[in-house]
C-alpha positions as CSV (number, residue, x, y, z in Angstrom):
1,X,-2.9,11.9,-10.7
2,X,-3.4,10.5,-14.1
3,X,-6.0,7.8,-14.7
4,X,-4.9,4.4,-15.1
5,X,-7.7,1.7,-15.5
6,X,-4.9,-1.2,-15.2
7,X,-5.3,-1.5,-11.5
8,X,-9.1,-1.4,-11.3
9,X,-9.0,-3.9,-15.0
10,X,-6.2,-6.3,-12.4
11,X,-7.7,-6.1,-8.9
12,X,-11.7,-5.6,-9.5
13,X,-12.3,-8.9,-10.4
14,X,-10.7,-10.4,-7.0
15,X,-11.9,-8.0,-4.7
16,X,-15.8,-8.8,-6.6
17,X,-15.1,-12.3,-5.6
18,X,-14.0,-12.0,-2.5
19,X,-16.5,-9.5,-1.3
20,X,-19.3,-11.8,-2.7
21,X,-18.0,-15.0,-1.0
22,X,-18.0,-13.3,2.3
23,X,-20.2,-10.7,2.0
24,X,-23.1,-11.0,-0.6
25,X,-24.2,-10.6,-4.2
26,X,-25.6,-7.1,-3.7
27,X,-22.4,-5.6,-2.3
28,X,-20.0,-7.5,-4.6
29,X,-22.4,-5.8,-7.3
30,X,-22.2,-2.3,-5.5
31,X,-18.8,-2.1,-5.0
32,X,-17.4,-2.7,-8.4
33,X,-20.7,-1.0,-10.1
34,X,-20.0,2.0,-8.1
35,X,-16.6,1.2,-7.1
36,X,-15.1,2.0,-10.8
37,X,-16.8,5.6,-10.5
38,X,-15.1,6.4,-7.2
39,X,-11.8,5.1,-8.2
40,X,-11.9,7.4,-11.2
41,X,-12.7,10.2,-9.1
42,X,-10.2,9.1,-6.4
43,X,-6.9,9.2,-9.0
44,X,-8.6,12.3,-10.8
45,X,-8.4,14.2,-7.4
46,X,-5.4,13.3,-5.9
47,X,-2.1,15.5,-5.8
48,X,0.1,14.4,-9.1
49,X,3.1,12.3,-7.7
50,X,5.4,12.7,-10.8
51,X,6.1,10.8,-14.1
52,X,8.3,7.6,-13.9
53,X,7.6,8.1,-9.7
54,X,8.7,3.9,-9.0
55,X,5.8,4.3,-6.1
56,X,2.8,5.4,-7.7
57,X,1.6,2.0,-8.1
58,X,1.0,1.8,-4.4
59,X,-1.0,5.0,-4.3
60,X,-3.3,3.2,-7.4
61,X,-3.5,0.1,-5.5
62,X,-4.6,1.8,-2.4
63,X,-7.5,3.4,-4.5
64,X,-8.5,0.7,-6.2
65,X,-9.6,-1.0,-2.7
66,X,-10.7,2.8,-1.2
67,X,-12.7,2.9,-4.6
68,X,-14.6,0.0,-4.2
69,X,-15.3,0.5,0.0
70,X,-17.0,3.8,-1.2
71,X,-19.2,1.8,-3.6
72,X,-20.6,-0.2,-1.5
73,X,-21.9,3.3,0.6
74,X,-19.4,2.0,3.5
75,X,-22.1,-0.5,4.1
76,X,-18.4,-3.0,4.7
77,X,-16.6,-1.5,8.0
78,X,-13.0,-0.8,7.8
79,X,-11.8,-4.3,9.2
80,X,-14.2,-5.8,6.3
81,X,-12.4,-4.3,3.9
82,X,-9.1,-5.3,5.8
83,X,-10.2,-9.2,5.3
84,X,-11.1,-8.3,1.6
85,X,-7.5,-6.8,1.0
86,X,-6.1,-10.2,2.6
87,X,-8.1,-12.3,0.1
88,X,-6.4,-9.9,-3.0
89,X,-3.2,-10.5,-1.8
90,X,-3.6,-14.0,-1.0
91,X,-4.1,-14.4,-5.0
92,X,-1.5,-12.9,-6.2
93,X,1.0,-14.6,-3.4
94,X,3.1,-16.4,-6.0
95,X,4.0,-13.2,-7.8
96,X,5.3,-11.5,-3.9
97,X,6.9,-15.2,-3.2
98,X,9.5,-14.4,-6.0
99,X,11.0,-12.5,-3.8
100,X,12.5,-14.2,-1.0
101,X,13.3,-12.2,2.1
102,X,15.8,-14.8,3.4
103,X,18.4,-14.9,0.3
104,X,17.9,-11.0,-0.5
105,X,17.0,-9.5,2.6
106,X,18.2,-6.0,1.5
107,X,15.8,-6.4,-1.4
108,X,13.4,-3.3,0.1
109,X,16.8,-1.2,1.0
110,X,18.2,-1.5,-2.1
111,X,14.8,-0.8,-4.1
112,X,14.2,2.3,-1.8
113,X,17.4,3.8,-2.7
114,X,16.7,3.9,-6.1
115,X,13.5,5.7,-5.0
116,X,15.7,8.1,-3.4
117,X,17.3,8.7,-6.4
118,X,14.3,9.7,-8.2
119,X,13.2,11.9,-5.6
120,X,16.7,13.4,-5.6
121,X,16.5,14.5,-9.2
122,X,14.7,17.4,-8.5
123,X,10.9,15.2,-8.3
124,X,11.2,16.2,-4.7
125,X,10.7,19.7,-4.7
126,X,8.5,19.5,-7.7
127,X,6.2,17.0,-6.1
128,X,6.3,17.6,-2.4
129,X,3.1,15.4,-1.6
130,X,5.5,12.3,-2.5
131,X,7.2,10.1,-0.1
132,X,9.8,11.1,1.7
133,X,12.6,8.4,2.7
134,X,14.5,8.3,5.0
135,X,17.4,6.0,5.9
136,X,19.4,4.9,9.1
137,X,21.9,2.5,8.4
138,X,23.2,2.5,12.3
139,X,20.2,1.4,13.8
140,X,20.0,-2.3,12.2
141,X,23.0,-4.6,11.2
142,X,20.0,-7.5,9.6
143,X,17.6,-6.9,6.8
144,X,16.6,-3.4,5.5
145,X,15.3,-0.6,7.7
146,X,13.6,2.9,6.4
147,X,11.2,4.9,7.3
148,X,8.8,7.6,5.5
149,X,7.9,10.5,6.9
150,X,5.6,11.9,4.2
151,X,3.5,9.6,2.6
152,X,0.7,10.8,0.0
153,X,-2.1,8.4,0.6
154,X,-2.5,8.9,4.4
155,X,-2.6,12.9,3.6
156,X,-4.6,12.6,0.9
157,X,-7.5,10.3,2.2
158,X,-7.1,12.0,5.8
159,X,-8.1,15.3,4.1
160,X,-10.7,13.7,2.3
161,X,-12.2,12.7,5.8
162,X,-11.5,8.8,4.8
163,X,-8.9,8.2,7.1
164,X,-10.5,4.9,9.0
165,X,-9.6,3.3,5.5
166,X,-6.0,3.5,6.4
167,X,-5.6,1.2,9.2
168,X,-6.2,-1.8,7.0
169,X,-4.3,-0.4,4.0
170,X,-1.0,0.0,6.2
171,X,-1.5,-3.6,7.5
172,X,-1.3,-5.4,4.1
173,X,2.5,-4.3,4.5
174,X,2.1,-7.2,6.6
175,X,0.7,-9.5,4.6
176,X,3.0,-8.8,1.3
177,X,6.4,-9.0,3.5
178,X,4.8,-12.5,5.2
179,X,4.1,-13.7,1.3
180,X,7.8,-12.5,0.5
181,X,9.4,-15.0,3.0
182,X,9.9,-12.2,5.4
183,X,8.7,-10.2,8.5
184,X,7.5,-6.7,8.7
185,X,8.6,-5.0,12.2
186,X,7.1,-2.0,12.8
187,X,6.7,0.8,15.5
188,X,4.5,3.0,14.0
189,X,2.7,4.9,11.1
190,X,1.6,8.2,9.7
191,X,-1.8,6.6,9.6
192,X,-2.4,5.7,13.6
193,X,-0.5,9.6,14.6
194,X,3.0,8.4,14.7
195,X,5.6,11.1,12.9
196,X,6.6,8.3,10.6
197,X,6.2,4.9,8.7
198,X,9.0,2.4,9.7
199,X,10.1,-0.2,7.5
200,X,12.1,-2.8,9.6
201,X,11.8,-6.1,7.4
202,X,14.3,-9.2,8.2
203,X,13.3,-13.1,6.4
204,X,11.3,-14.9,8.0
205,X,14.0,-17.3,9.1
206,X,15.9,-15.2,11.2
207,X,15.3,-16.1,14.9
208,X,17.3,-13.3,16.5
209,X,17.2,-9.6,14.0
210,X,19.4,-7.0,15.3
């Protein structure tokens, strides 16, 4: 992938905080000391997901965090890192609560589609570590509902034997459909040996989602 410092520059500072205020001086230090190293070598190593891709910010936003676990020498366990990820999103909840799951709630269907449509134009077959969507409009009548059953950052940090990472990474779907006024219903994921990541998310007002 190519290097981008803008997600390291935007998301270091919080993660420093919050590792610090839970976790100590030292490792705040380490992680975003070393952290910004491993991140660099992270994006420089990963498989290219294509120019203009409208998901590459997700694979730079799970480095970021991946980056700075590997600086502090995995001295912080996987769920550490889980609570840390919390604490990021929990600062930047007012920019996910623009979106509100209950007046748009096919916000994620709609936005995926135009995914498709990239990976339709032929970004597909030349980048075949990308997502790959799928959609079933039969299967709910509320909310949006997808599913993936490629997705780059499980392969990629699986192969890189750093797939205990995942398991918090795939949770802060969680927390960013919560913060968007919505709810995240899920079977399974790539991550915990499922053959796909479902996207089932309905607002957080509906009592009753079919």
């Amino acid at each position: 992938m190519k290097q981008n410092g803008f997600y390291w520059m935007l998301f270091a500072p919080m993660i420093r905080r919050s590792i610090r205020k839970r976790y100590g001086q030292q490792l705040a230090d380490s992680a975003i000391r070393n952290g910004k190293k491993e991140y660099r070598k992270l994006v420089k190593e990963a498989p290219d997901l294509g120019s203009g891709n409208p998901m590459a910010s997700n694979a730079y936003f799970a480095y970021v965090f991946v980056g700075a676990w590997l600086g502090t020498d995995r001295k912080l366990t996987p769920d550490d890192m889980a609570v840390v990820m919390t604490d990021v999103l929990t600062t930047v909840k007012p920019f996910f609560a623009m979106t509100d799951l209950n007046k748009t709630p096919e916000k994620w269907y709609r936005d995926m589609k135009k995914y498709e449509a990239w990976y339709n134009k032929g970004n597909g077959e030349n980048y075949p570590t990308t997502w790959k969507v799928h959609f079933d409009e039969s299967l709910h009548r509320d909310g949006s509902y997808y599913y993936f059953s490629v997705c780059p950052i499980c392969s990629y940090l699986k192969g890189k034997g750093l797939g205990e990472i995942m398991t918090p990474l795939c949770e802060t779907d969680k927390v960013m459909f919560a913060y968007q006024h919505g709810r995240l219903i899920r079977n399974e994921t790539i991550a915990s040996g499922g053959s796909m990541c479902d996207y089932w998310s309905v607002g957080d007002q509906m009592e009753d989602p079919q």
